[in-house]
N, C-alpha and C positions, 0 to 999 in steps of 0.2 A: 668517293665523291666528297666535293669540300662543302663547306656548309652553305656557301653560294648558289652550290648546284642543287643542293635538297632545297634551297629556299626558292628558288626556280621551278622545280619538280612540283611544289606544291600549290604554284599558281596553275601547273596545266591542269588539273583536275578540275570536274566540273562542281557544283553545290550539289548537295545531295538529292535527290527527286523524290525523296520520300516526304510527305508531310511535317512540319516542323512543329504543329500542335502535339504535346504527350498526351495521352490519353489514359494516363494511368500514371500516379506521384508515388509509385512507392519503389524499393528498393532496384528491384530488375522492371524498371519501367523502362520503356521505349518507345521506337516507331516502329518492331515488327510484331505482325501477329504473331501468338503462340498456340503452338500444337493444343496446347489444352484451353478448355473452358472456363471462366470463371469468372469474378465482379469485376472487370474493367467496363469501363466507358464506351466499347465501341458495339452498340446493335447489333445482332446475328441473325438470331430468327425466334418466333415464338411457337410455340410448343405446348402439348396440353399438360400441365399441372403432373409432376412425379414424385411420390412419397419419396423422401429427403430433399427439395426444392426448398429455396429458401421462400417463405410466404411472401415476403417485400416483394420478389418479384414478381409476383401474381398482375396481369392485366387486366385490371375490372372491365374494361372498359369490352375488350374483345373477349374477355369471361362472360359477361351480359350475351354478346354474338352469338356467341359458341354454344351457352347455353352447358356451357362444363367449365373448370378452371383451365387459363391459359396461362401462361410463363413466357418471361420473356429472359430469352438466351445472350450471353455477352461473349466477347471475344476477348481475352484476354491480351495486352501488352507488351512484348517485351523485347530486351534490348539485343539486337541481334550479336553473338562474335562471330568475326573474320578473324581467323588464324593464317598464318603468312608462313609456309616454311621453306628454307634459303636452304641449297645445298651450295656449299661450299668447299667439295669434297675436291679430290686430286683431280678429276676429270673437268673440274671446272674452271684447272686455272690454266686453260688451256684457249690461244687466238690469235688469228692472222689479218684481220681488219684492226677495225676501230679502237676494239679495246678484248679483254680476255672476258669468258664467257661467267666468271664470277663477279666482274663489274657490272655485264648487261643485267644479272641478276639481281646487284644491288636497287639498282636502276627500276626495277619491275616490281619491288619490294617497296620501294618509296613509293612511285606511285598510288598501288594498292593502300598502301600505309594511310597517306594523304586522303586519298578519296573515299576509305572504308571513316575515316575519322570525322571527316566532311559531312556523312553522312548517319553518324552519329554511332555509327556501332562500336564496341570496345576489341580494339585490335592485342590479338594477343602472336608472340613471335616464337620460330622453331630454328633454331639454324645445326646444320652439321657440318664441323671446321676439323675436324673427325669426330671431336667429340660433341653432342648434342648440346646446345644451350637453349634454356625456355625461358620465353621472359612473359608475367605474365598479364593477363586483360585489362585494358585500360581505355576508358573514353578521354585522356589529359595526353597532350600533345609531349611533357616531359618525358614521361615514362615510354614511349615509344621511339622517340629521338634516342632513346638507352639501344634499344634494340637497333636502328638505324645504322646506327655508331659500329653497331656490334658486326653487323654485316658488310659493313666500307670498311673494315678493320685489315692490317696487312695479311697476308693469305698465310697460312701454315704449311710446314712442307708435312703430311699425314703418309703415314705406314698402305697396306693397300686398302682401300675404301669401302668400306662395308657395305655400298650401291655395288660394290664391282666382285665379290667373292662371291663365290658358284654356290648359291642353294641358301646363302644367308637372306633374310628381312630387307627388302631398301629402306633407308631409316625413316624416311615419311611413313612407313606403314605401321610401325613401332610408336609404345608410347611415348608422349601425353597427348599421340592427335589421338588416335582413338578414343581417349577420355573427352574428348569435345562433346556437347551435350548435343540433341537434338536441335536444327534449325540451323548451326552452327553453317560458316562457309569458310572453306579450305580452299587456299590460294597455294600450290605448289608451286615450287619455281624452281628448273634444274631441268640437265641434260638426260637424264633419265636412262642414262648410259647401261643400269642395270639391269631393267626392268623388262618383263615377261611375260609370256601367257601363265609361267606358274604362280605368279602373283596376282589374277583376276581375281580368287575369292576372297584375297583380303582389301582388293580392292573397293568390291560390292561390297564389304561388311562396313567400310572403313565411308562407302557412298549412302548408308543405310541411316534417312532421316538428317542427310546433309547435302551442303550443296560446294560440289568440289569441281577446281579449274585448276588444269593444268598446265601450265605454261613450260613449255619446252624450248633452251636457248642454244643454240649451236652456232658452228661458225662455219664458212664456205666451205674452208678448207678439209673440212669433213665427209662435207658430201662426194666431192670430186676431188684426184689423188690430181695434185699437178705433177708436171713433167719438167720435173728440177734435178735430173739426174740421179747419183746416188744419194739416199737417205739414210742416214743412221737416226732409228729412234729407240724412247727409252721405255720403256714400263710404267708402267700405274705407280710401283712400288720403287722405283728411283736405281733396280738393282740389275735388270736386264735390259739388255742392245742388244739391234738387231738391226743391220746394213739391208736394204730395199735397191732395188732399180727401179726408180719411179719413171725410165725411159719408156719400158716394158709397155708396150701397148694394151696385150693383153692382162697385166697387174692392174695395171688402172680400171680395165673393164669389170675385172673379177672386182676390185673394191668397191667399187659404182655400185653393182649388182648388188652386193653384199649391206653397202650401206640403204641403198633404198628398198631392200626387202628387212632389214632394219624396223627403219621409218612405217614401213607399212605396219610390221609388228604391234609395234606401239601405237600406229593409230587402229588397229583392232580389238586392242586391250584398252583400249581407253573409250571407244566406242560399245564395248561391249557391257562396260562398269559405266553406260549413261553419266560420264564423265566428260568436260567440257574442254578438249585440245587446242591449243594453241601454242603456234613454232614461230618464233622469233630470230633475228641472224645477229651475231655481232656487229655486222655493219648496214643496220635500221635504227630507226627510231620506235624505242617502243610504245611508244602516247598514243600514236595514231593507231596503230593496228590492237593498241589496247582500252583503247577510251570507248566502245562498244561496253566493257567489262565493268568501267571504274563508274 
């Protein structure tokens, strides 16, 4: 994308819907609540009086009521992160519309980017071009334009893809997401080429005290095998061909089958990790089918 197009991209997002009042001036202040309790500014509930209670917050008033000591409880502050990670792996530099399905990914990453920043949270970025880049948390539109940059970047040709090797990690489930702290929300973005039922329990560990969405891009040409006669294609890894008769009635059906019990796979493993799916095509717009999310 040129800088035209991000500066585009960032008119589509809406303003943030979260209150623009802080409610708390100190370092990890924000507009999300936090898991834990503590002297922020925002009312919770009151409570009778517990040895270790700070005495300031005693409520005389409903102490008098009560006829015992009452307390009053706060909600703590603070500033939510949106982690963004881009695969940009072999499988992704792959498409027969509009554009290749690591552009619609840039594409989905800006967005997110814009609208997570819109809304004040500190966006921090994950990308794999084989190798892992982490750029880190930020509420300043510079430091995120780093990462942006990082993702529009020309594409690598990468060895085979560590999404795509039998029985390795997909690299979203690997660290530094796992080190995202509690609250944290996870924006994936990728074809998801590798992923499995044997991946749910790092799934759930990886959903545990976060809120993760997964965006899945692909491209027509995937689903359905056209009938373009003979097909040579190559490997993941750039070293193996293999001639197809895409005439083959029944090849087509067999891949159909194949790729839509696929599809299903993955939305049972995503549904089953309380994980938020969503399939995108390379020849859509992603704003609309994503502006529920932004």
């Amino acid at each position: 994308m040129s800088t035209a197009e991000l500066q585009a991209m960032q008119q589509l997002v809406r303003p943030g819907r979260r209150p623009h009042r802080r409610l708390s001036s100190g370092l990890a202040a924000g507009d999300q609540r936090s898991a834990r309790r503590g002297a922020g500014l925002e009312f919770s509930e009151l409570r009778p009086y517990q040895i270790g209670d700070d005495w300031r917050t005693i409520d005389w008033r409903a102490t008098a009521r009560n006829t015992r000591p009452m307390t009053k409880i706060y909600e703590e502050q603070r500033t939510r992160i949106t982690a963004i990670v881009v695969d940009r792996g072999t499988t992704m530099h792959f498409g027969t519309r509009s554009m290749i399905k690591a552009a619609l990914g840039a594409r989905i990453a800006a967005l997110f980017t814009f609208s997570s920043l819109a809304q004040r949270d500190a966006v921090c970025g994950m990308i794999y071009d084989p190798r892992i880049s982490y750029f880190a948390p930020s509420q300043r539109l510079a430091p995120t334009l780093r990462f942006l940059h990082a993702v529009c970047a020309p594409l690598k040709t990468a060895a085979v893809p560590v999404s795509q090797r039998t029985g390795d990690t997909p690299y979203f489930l690997e660290q530094p997401v796992h080190a995202l702290p509690a609250g944290a929300r996870i924006v994936l973005v990728s074809d998801f080429a590798g992923l499995n039922e044997e991946h749910l329990e790092q799934l759930l560990r990886l959903r545990i005290g976060r809120e993760v969405i997964a965006v899945q891009v692909t491209d027509p040409a995937e689903e359905q095998l056209a009938d373009v006669g003979l097909l040579r294609i190559r490997g993941p890894n750039g070293q193996h061909h293999v001639v197809i008769d895409t005439s083959d009635g029944e090849l087509r059906e067999q891949y159909a089958r194949a790729m839509t019990e696929h599809q299903e796979r993955l939305a049972f493993v995503f549904h089953s990790a309380a994980i938020r799916h969503v399939l995108i095509h390379t020849n859509e717009d992603p704003a609309p089918v994503l502006q529920p999310l932004l």
